[in-house]
Every structure is written in structure tokens, then in C-alpha cells.
C-alpha positions as CSV (number, residue, x, y, z in Angstrom):
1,X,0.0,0.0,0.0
2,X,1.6,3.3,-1.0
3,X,2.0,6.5,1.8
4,X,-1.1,8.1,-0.5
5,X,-3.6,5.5,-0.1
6,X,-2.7,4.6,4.1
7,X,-2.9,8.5,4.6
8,X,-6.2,8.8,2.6
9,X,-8.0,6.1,5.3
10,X,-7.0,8.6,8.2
11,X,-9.7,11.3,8.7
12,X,-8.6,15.0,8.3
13,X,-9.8,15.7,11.9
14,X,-11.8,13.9,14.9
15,X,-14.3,15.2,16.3
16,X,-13.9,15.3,20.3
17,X,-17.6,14.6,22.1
18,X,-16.2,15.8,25.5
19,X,-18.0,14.7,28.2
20,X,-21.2,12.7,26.5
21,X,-24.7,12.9,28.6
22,X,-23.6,16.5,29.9
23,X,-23.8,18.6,27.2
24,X,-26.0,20.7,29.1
25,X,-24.4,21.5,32.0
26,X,-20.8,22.1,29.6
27,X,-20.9,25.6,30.2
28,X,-20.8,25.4,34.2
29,X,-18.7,22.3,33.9
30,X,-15.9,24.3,32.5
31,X,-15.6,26.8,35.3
32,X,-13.8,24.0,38.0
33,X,-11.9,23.0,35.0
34,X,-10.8,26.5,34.5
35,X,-10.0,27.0,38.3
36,X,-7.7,23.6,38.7
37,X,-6.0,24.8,35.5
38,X,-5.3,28.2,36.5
39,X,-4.0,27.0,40.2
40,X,-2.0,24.3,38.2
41,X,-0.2,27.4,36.4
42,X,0.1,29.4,39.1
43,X,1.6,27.3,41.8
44,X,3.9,25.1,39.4
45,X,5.5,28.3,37.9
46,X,5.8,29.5,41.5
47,X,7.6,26.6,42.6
48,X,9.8,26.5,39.5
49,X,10.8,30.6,40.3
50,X,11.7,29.4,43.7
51,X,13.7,26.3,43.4
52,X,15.7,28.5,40.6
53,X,16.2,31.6,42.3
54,X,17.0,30.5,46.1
55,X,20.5,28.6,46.3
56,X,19.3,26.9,49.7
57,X,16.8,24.7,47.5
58,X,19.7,23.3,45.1
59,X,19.5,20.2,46.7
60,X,18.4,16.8,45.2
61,X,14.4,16.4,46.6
62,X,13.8,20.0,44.7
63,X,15.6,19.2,41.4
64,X,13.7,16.2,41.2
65,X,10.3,18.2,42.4
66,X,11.4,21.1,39.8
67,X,11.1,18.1,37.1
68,X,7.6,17.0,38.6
69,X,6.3,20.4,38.0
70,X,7.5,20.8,34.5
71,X,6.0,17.3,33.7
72,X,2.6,18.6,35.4
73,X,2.6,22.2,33.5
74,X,3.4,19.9,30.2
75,X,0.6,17.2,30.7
76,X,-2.1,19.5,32.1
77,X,-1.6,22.0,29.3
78,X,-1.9,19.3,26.5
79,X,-5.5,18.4,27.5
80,X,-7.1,21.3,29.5
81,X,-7.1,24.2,27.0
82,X,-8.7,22.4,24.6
83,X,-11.1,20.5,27.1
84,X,-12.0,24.0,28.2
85,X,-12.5,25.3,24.5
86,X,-15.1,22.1,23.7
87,X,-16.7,22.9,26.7
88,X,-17.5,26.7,26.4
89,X,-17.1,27.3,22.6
90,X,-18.3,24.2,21.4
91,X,-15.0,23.8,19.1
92,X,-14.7,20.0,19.0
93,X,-12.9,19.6,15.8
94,X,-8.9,18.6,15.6
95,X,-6.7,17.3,13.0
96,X,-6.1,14.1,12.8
97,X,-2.1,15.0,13.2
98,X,-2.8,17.1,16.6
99,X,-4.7,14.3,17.8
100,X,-2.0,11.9,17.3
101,X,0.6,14.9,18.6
102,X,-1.7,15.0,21.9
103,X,-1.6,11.5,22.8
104,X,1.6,11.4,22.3
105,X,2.1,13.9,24.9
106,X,-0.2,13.0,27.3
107,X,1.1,8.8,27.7
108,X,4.3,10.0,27.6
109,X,4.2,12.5,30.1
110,X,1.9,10.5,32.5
111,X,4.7,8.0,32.4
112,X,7.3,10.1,33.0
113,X,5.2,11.3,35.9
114,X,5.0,8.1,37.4
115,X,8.7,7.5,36.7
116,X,10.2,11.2,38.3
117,X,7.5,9.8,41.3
118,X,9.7,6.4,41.6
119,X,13.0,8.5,41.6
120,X,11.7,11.1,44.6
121,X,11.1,7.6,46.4
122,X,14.8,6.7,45.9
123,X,16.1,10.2,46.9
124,X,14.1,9.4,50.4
125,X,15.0,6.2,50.4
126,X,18.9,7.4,50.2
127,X,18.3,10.6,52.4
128,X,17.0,8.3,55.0
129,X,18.6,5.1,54.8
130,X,21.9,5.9,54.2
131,X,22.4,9.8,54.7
132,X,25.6,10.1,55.3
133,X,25.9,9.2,51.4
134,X,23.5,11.2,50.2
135,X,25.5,14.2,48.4
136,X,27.8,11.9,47.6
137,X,25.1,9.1,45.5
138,X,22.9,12.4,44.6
139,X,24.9,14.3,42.9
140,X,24.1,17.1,40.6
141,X,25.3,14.8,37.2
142,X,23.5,12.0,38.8
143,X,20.5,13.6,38.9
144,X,20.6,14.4,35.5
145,X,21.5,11.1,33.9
146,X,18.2,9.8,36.1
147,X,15.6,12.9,34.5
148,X,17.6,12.1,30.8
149,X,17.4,7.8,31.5
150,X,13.4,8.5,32.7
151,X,13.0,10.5,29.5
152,X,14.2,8.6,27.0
153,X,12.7,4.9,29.0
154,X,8.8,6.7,28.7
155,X,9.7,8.3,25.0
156,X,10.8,5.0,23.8
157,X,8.1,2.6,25.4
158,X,4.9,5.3,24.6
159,X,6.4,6.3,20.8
160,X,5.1,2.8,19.6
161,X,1.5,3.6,20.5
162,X,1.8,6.3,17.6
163,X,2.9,4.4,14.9
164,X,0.4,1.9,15.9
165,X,-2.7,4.2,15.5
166,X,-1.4,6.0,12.3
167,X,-1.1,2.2,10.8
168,X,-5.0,1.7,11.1
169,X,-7.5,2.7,8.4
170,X,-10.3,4.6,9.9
171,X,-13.1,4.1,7.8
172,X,-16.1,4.6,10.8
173,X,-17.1,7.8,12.6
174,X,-14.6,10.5,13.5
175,X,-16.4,10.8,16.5
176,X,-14.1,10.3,19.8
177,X,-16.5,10.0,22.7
178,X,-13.8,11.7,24.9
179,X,-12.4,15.1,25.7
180,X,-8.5,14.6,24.4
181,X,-7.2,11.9,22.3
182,X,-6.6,9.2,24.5
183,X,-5.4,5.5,22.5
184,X,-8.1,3.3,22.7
185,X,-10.5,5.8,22.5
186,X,-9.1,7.1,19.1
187,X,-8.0,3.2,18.1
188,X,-11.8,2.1,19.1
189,X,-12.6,3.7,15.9
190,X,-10.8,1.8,13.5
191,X,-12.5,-0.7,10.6
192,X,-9.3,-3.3,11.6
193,X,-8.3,-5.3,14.4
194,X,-6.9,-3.5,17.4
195,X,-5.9,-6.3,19.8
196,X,-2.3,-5.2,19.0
197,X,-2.9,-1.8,20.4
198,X,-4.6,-2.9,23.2
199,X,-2.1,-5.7,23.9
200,X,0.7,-3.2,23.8
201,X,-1.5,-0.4,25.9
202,X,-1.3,-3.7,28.4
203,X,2.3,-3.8,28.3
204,X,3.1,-0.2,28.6
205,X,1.1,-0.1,31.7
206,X,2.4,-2.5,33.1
207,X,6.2,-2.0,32.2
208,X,5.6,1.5,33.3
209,X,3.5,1.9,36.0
210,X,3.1,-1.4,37.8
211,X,7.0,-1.9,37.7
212,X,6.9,1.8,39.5
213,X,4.5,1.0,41.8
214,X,6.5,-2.0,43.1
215,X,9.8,0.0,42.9
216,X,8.1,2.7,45.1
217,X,6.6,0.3,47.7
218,X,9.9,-1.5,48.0
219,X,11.6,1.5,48.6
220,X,9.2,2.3,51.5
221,X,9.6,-0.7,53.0
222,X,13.5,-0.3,53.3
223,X,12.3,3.5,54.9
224,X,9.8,2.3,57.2
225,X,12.4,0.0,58.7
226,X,15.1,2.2,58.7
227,X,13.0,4.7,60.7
228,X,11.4,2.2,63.1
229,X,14.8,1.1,64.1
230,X,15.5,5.0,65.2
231,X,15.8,5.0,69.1
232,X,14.5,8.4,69.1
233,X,10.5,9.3,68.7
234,X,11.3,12.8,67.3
235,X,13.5,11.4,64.8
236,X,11.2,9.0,63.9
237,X,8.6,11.6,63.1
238,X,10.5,13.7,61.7
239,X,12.1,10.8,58.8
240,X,8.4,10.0,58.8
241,X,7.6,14.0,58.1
242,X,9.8,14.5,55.2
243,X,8.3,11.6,53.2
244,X,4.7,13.2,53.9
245,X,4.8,15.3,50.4
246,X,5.8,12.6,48.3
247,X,3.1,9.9,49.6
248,X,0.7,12.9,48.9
249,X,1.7,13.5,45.3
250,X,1.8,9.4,45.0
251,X,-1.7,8.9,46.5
252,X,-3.2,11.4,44.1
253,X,-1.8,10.1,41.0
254,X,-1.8,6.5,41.3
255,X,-5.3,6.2,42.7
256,X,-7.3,8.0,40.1
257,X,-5.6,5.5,37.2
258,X,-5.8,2.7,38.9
259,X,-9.8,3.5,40.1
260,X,-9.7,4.6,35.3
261,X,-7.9,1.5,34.7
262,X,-10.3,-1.2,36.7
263,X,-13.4,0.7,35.6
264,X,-12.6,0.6,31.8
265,X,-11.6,-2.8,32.0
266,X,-14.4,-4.2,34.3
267,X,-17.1,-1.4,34.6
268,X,-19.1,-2.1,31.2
269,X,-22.3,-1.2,32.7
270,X,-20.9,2.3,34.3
271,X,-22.1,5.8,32.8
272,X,-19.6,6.9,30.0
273,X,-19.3,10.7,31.7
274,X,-18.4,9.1,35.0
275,X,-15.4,7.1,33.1
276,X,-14.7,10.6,30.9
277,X,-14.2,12.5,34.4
278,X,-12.2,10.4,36.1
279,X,-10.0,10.0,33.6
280,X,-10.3,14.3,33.4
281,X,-9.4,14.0,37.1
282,X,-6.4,11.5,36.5
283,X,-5.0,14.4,34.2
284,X,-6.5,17.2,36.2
285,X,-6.0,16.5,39.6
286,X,-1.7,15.8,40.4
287,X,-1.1,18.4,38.5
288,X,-2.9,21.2,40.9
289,X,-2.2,19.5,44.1
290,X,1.0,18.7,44.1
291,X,2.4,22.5,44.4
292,X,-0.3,22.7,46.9
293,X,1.0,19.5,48.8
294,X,5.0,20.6,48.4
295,X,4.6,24.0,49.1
296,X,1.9,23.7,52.1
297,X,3.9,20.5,53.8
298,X,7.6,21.3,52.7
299,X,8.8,23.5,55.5
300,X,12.0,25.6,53.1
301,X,9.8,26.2,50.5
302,X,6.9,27.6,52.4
303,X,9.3,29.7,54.4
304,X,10.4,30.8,51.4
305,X,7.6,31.8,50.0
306,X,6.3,33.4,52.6
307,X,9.1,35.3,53.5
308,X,9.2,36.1,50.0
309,X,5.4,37.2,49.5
310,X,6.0,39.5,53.0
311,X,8.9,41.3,51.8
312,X,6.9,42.4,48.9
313,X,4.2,43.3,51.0
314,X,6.4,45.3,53.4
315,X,8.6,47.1,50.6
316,X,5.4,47.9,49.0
317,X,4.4,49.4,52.2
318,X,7.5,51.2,53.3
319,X,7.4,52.8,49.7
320,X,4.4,54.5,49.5
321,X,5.3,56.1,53.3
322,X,7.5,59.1,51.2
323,X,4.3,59.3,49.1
324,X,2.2,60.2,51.9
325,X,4.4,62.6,53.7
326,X,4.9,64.9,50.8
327,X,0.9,64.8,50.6
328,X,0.6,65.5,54.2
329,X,3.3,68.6,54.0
């Protein structure tokens, strides 16, 4: 078959549905969508400016938390602005080559997620089982063989899922019962068989996350020993303290896709919009707490920031005193 006739059986453009059965209530719908998207920019870019600026957060646990909030900027952004544009302006249409561009991004950046997640559970397991290592094993080139290795393991295992889509012919509706280009919603729509894509969907997940999970369990393990073997109680709540963030951030992402995963598998008699938003959720949700969970529970970077945000405050203050004295003469 020549590149003419397989590129003539993919449709120009899909047409995303959104969230099907609640069509009516899209327009008040969007407005939490809008909210976790605009706390998702604000508080990762906040983060980011802080961990760049501030020497005293050079340090391994924020160069790998810097990466997590690049990855969540990234992921968010490749499904919420469009999500918010079917929703309010009824614009469902998109080419067939941003679609594939979308999914790309968004399985390969959830995995990369979920693999930055397993490296913060080494740096605690280091930092805490073995800390008088720990600059030593985390060093700055360290780190950034792990971010580059983490890249290039998700690129290479999630780049297949492409190829395997744009191989289909898609000769049934360009209707995608979704609200972004997710793999076997897109693949579903295919006049060919798609076990391969499912089977490989399968393995990625599998290779990816369940390996992670493991890795990230095993490593607590090793921590909770570690820490129960401390004679003292306030050293054991404080080893216990600094892991506190990272459970957080691994609670909210792992839950929603394994609660996704089980449903979409099992739950055939389950409402598609209740499916739709909790995959919306799985994107939605890390992405907004995380800077919440960091900043709120991580005791340098919310003294930072606060000591930042009242030295603004008070040179504000001190600067319009001049003002008022020349007024007042």
C-alpha cells in the first residue's frame, strides 16, 4: 500500500464529544476545570521561580520536584485548554495529526510522571537510609543522567502507541467519545483489528506503572524499617515528616488511574461521563495538588515563600510612606 492510499484512510480531523450525557451543564462544567488549570499554572511556575532563584533549594528532593512540576505544567496543558474550548465554545474539531501529537504527549508524560515519582522515592530512600551518602550518591550529574534515562525509557516505550494508530484505516465515525485523544478511545474507531494496540496499551502499563509502583513500595519498605529502628521518637517523626509530600503526590496520581484503569476494564455497565471524568481528574487532579502539597507540607519552600510574599508586601508598604508625607506637608 503506497504513503497516499494509508494516509487517505485517516480522517482529516476527529471530532472530540467531550463529556457525552452532559452537554448541558458544559458551560458550568468548564468553570472547576478553569479554576484547577489556573492553580496548576500558578503554583507550578511558583515553585519553578523558587527552586531557581533560592540557592538553599539546590539540593536533590527539589531538582527532582522542579522536574515534577514541568512534567505537570506539560501534561495539564496538552489536554485542559482544549477540554476548556469544547466545553465553552463548542470547538470540538482537531486534525487528525494534533490528535496523534496529543496522545503522544499525554502517555508520555503521564509516564514520565509516574517515573520522576519512583526517583523522589529513591532520593528518600537514600536521604533516609543511608544519609551520610547522600550528596555523595545524589549528585548534581547523577540527577541528571536519572531525569535524561526517565525520558528517554517513557519516549521509547509510549512512541510505539503512535505508529500503531497512524497504521489503522479509519473508515467509521470520527467521533471520539472523549475530551482529548486518548489510545483506545481514538484506536476504538478503527475498521481493523486493534488487539495489537490494546495488547501493547497492556504492556506499557504495566512496564511503566506497575513496575513503579513495586519499585516505590519496596523502597518504602526499606524507609519504614530504617526509621522504626531510630531509638529516638522525634527522629522518627520527623524521617516519617519528610516523606509526607511525596506519599501525597503518589496517592493522588496513582489512585485516580488505577480506580480509570479497573473501571474501563471491568465497569461495562458504568455511565460513560463518570469514566470521561475520572480519567479528566487523573489528568486534572496531580497536576494542581502537588504545588499545593509541596509547598503547604515542605517547610524551606513555604518559608520561602512566605518570607518572600511578606517582603513584597512590606517594601510595597515602606514605599508609599515618602508618598504620603509629601501629601501631608
Amino acid at each position: 500500500m503506497t504513503a497516499n492510499n494509508t494516509s487517505s484512510l485517516h480522517p482529516s480531523a476527529f471530532i472530540l464529544m467531550g463529556i457525552p450525557g452532559l452537554k448541558d451543564y458544559y458551560f458550568w462544567i468548564g468553570f472547576p476545570f478553569c479554576f484547577m488549570y489556573i492553580i496548576t499554572l500558578v503554583g507550578n511556575c511558583i515553585l519553578l521561580f523558587f527552586i531557581t532563584v533560592k540557592p538553599s533549594l539546590h539540593q536533590p528532593m527539589y531538582y527532582f520536584l522542579s522536574m515534577l512540576c514541568f512534567i505537570d505544567l506539560v501534561m495539564s496543558s496538552s489536554t485542559t485548554p482544549k477540554t476548556l474550548v469544547i466545553l465553552w465554545f463548542n470547538s470540538a474539531e482537531i486534525y487528525f495529526e494534533a490528535c496523534i501529537t496529543q496522545m503522544f504527549f499525554i502517555h508520555t508524560f503521564a509516564a514520565l510522571e509516574s517515573t520522576i515519582l519512583l526517583a523522589m522515592a529513591f532520593d528518600r530512600y537514600v536521604a533516609i537510609c543511608n544519609p551520610l551518602r547522600y550528596t555523595s550518591i545524589l549528585t548534581p550529574p547523577a540527577i541528571l543522567k536519572i531525569g535524561v534515562a526517565a525520558f528517554f525509557r517513557c519516549v521509547i516505550s509510549t512512541s510505539p502507541l503512535t505508529y500503531l494508530l497512524t497504521r489503522l484505516p479509519f473508515c467509521k465515525s470520527n467521533l471520539i467519545p472523549h475530551s482529548y485523544c486518548e489510545h483506545m478511545a481514538v484506536a476504538k474507531l478503527a475498521c481493523a483489528d486493534i488487539t495489537l494496540n490494546n495488547l501493547y496499551g497492556m504492556i506499557v502499563s504495566l512496564f511503566v506503572v506497575v513496575i513503579d509502583i513495586i519499585l516505590i513500595l519496596l523502597s518504602y519498605l526499606h524507609i519504614l524499617r530504617a526509621v522504626f529502628l531510630l531509638t529516638s521518637s522525634v527522629a522518627r517523626t520527623k524521617s516519617i515528616g519528610t516523606c509526607g509530600s511525596h506519599i501525597c503526590a503518589i496517592l493522588v496520581f496513582y489512585i485516580p488511574n488505577i480506580i480509570s484503569t479497573i473501571l474501563y476494564r471491568f465497569g461495562n455497565n458504568m455511565p460513560l461521563h463518570i469514566h470521561i471524568l475520572l480519567v479528566n481528574c487523573y489528568i486534572m487532579a496531580p497536576p494542581m495538588v502537588n504545588p499545593i502539597v509541596y509547598g503547604v507540607k515542605t517547610k524551606q519552600i513555604r518559608d520561602r515563600v512566605l518570607k518572600y510574599f511578606k517582603g513584597q508586601c512590606w517594601n510595597t508598604s515602606t514605599a508609599t510612606v515618602p508618598l504620603t508625607e509629601n501629601i501631608d506637608r
